[in-house]
Structure formats: structure tokens, C-alpha cells
C-alpha positions as a Markdown table, in Angstrom:
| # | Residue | x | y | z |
|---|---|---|---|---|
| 1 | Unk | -20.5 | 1.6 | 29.8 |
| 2 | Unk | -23.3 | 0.1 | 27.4 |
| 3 | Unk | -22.9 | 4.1 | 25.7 |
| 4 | Unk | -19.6 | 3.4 | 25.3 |
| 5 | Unk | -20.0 | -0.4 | 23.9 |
| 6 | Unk | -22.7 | 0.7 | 21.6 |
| 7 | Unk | -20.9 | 3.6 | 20.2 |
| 8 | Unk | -17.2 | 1.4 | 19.5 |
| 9 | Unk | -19.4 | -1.2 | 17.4 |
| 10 | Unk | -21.3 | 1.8 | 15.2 |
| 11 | Unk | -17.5 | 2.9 | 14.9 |
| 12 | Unk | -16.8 | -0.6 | 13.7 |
| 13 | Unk | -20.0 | -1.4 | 11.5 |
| 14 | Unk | -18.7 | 2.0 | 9.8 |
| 15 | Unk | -15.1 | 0.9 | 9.1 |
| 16 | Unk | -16.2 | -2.7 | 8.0 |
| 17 | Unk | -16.9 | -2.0 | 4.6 |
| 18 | Unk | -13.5 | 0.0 | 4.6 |
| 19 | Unk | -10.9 | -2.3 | 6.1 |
| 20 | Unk | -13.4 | -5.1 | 3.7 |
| 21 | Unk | -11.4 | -2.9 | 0.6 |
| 22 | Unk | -8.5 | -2.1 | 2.1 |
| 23 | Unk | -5.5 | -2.5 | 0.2 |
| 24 | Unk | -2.2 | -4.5 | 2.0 |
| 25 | Unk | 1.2 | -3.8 | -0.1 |
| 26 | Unk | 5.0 | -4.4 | 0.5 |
| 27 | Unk | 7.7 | -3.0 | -1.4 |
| 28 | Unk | 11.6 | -2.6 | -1.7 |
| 29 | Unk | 12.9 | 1.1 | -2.1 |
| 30 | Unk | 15.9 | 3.1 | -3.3 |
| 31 | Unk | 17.2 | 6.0 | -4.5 |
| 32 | Unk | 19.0 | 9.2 | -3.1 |
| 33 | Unk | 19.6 | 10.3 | 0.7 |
| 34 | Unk | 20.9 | 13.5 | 1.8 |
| 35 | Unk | 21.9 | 14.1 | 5.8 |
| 36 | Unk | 22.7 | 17.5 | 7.2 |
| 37 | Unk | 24.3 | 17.4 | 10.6 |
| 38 | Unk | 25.8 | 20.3 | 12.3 |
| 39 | Unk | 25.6 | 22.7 | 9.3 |
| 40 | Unk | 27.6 | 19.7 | 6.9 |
| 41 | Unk | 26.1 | 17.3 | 4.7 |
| 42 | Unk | 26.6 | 14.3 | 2.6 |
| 43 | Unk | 24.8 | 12.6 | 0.0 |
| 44 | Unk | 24.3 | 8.6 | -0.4 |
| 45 | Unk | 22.4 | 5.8 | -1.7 |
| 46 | Unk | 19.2 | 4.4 | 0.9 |
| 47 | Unk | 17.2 | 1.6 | 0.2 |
| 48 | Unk | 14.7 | -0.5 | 2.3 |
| 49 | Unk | 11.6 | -2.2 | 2.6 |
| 50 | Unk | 7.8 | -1.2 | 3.5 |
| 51 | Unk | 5.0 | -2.2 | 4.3 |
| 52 | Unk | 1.6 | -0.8 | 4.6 |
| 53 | Unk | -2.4 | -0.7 | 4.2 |
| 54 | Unk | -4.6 | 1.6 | 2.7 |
| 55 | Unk | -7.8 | 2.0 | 3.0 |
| 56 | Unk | -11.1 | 3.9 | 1.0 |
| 57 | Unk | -12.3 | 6.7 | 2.1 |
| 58 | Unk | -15.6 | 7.3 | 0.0 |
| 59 | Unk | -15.2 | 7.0 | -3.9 |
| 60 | Unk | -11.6 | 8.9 | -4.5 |
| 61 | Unk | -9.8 | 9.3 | -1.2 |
| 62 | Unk | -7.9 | 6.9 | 0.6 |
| 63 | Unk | -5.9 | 6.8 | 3.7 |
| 64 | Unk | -3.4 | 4.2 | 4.9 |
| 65 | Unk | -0.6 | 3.7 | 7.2 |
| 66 | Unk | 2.3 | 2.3 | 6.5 |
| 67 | Unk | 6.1 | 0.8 | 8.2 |
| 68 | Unk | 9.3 | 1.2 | 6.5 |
| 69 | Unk | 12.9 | 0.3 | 7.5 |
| 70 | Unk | 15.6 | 1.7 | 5.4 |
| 71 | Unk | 19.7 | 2.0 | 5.6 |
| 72 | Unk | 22.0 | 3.8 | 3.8 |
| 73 | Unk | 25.6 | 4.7 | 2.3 |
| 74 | Unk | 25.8 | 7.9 | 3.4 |
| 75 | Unk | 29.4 | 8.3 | 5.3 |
| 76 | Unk | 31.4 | 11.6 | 5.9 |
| 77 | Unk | 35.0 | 10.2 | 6.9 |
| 78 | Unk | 37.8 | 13.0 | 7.7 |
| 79 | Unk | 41.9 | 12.1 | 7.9 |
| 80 | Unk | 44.5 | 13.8 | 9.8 |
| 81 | Unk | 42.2 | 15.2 | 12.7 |
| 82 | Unk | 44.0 | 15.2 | 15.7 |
| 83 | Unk | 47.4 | 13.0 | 14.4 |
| 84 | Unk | 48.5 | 12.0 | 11.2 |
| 85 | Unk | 47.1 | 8.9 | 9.7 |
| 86 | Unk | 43.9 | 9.3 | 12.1 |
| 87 | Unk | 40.3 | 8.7 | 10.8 |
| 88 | Unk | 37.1 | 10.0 | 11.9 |
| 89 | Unk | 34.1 | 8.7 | 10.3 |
| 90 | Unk | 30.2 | 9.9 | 10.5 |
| 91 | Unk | 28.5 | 7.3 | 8.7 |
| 92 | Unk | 24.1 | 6.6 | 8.5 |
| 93 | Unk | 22.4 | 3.6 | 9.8 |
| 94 | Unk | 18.9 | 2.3 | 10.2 |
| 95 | Unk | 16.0 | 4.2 | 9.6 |
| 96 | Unk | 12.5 | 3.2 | 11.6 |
| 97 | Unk | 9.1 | 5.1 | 10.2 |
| 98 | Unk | 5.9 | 4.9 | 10.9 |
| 99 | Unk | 3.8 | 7.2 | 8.6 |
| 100 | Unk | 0.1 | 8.0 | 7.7 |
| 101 | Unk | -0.5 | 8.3 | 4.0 |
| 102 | Unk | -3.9 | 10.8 | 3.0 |
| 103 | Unk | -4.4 | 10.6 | -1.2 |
| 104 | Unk | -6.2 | 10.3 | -3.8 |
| 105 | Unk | -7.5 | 8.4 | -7.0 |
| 106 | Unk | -6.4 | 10.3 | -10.4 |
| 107 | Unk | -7.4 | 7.5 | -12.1 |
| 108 | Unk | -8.3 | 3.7 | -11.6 |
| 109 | Unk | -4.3 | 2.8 | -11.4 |
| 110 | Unk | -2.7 | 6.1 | -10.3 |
| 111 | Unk | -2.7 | 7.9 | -6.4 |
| 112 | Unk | -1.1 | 10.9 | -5.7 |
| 113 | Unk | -0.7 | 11.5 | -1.9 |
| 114 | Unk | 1.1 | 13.3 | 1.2 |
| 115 | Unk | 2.2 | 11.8 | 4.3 |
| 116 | Unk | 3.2 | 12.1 | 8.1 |
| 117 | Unk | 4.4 | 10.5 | 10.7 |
| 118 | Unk | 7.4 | 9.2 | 13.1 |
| 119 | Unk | 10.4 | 8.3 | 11.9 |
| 120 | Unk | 13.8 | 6.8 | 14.1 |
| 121 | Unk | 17.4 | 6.9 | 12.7 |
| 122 | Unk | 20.8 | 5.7 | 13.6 |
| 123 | Unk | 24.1 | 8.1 | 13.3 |
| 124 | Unk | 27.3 | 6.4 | 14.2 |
| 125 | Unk | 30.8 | 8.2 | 14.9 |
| 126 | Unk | 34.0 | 6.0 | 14.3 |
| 127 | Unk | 37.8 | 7.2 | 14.9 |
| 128 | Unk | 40.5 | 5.3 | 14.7 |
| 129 | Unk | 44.3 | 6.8 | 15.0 |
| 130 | Unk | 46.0 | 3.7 | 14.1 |
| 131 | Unk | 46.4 | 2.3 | 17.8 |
| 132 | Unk | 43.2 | 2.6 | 19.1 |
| 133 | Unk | 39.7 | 3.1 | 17.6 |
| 134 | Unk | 36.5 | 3.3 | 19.4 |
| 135 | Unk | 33.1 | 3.7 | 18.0 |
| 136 | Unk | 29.9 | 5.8 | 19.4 |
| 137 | Unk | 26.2 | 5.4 | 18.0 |
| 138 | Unk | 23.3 | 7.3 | 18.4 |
| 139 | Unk | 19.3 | 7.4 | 18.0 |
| 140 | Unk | 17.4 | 10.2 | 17.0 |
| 141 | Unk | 13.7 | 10.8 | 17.2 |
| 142 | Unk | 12.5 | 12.7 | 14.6 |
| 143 | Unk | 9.0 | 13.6 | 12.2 |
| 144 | Unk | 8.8 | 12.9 | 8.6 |
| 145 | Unk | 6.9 | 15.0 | 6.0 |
| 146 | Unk | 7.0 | 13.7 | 2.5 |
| 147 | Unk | 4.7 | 13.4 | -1.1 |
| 148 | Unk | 4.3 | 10.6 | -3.7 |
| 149 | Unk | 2.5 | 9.2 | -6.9 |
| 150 | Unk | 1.8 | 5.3 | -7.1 |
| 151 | Unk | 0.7 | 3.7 | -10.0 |
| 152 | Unk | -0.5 | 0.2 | -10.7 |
| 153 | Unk | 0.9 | -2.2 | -13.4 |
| 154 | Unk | -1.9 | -4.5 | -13.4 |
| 155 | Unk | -3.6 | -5.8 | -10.6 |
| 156 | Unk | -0.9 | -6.6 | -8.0 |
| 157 | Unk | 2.0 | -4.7 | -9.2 |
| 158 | Unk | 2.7 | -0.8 | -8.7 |
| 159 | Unk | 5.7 | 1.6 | -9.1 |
| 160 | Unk | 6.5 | 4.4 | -6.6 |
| 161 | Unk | 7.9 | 8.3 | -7.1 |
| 162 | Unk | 7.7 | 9.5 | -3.3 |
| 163 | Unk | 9.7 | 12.8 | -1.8 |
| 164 | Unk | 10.7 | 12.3 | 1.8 |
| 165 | Unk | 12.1 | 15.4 | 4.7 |
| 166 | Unk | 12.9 | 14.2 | 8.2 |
| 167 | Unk | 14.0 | 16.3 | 10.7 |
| 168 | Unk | 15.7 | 14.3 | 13.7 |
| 169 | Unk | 16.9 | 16.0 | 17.3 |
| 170 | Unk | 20.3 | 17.0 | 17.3 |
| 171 | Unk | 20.1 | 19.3 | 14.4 |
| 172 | Unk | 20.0 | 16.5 | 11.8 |
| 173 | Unk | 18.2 | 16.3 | 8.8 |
| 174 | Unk | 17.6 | 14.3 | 5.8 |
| 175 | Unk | 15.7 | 14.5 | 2.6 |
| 176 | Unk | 15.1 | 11.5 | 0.3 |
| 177 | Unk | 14.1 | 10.9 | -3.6 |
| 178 | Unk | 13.2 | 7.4 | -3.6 |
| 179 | Unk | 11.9 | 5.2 | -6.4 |
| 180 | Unk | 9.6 | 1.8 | -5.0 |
| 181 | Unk | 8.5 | -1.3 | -6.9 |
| 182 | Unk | 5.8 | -3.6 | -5.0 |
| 183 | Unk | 3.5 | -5.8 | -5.0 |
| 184 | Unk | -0.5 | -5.1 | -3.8 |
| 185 | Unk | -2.5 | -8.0 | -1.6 |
């Protein structure tokens, strides 16, 4: 036990200086979203928030972790399914990630990185044929792989360019091109 003890405070004494310069940050984000399901797919707007930290790794890398919740206006709605007048509507909702940013320093205001991580989305199925409707929703677990470039205006304020592919169960998919403005802590 006293091995154990006196190895998770050398851990610590190690990451101090580390989480001392580590870098808090939230943001709002927007820009395309894409969903394949089933062989179809759509395009819409998404936008969200994240939040993350990052933290030094020697002089030029970094690594951080970071939360994001997004949404999005991407709906696939068909007419005249099974009667006429019906609707049938396939429409995205939330989005839950949790990723793990690796990058580094071009410069002292620009970071180019890759991430990876877990990421959580809502589909939800409406019909309605004009006398009854009903409505179905659904979670999907999924990974996300993505890239991005940050670059600081000034000392707290930073633009985003950051590529984005999850891949959810089901056979659903979705890539993003999203733009970020944010503030650093």
C-alpha cells in the first residue's frame, strides 16, 4: 500500500506543474452537419457549446480534454408513404461528446491538433397521417475522430477550424465542418 501511495503522489508532483499551466476554455460552435443513415443522407446546420482544458506537454505539445453538446437542423421528412397526406419525418437531436485533444504549438497563438473520443446522439422518427401521429426516438453510442487549428486573438480570445466523423451504431454516421469562437481562462 505505502508503494502504491508513494507512487500516486510522484504521479501528482509530475502533473503539478502541468495542470499549474493548463488552459480552461468554453466556446459556442456552428457550421455544417451531414448524417448518413441506412444508405440516405441529409445535410443541416449544428451548433453547440464546449468546454474543455488543455494541458502542456513539454515545450510544444499539448493534450486536453474536452465536453461538447451540440444540436442540429438536419431533418429528412417524406409525404405520401403509406396514405395520401401522410408524413414521415427523420429529424437529428442532441449530440453528447467527450473527446481527447493531442496537438501542437505552430506558433505562440496557433495549435493544430487531432482528437478522439465518445460521442452520444439522438435520432427521432415522427409520422403523422393526419389522424394519428406518434413519435419514436433513439440513442446511439458511437466514436468520434476529427482534426482542427485554434488560434488565439489576444490573450483570452481564439477562433476555431475543426473537422469532425462519428460513426454511431445502427449504421449512422455524421461528419461535421464546424467553425468556434471562445474565450480562454
Amino acid at each position: 500500500m505505502k508503494k502504491i501511495t508513494f507512487a500516486a503522489l510522484i504521479a501528482g508532483a509530475a502533473l503539478l506543474p502541468a495542470a499549474a499551466n493548463a488552459q480552461a476554455y468554453v466556446q459556442v460552435q456552428t457550421g455544417l452537419d451531414s448524417v448518413s443513415a441506412a444508405g440516405e443522407s441529409d445535410e443541416g446546420i449544428a451548433y453547440g457549446v464546449a468546454a474543455g482544458y488543455d494541458f502542456p506537454i513539454g515545450e510544444k505539445m499539448f493534450i486536453g480534454i474536452e465536453g461538447s453538446v451540440d444540436d442540429s437542423s438536419t431533418k429528412e421528412c417524406e409525404r405520401d408513404l403509406l396514405v395520401i397526406g401522410d408524413k414521415a419525418c427523420l429529424k437529428t437531436g442532441r449530440d453528447l461528446a467527450a473527446v481527447v485533444r493531442l496537438g501542437t504549438n505552430l506558433s505562440e497563438s496557433s495549435q493544430l491538433y487531432v482528437l478522439g473520443g465518445y460521442t452520444n446522439a439522438r435520432i427521432r422518427f415522427t409520422y403523422d397521417d393526419g389522424v394519428t401521429s406518434s413519435s419514436v426516438g433513439e440513442n446511439g453510442d458511437g466514436f468520434r475522430l476529427g482534426a482542427g487549428f485554434k488560434h488565439n486573438f489576444g490573450q483570452n480570445f481564439f477562433g476555431k477550424l475543426e473537422y469532425r466523423y462519428s460513426n454511431y451504431e445502427g449504421d449512422v454516421s455524421r461528419h461535421n465542418g464546424l467553425v468556434a469562437v471562445g474565450v480562454n481562462f
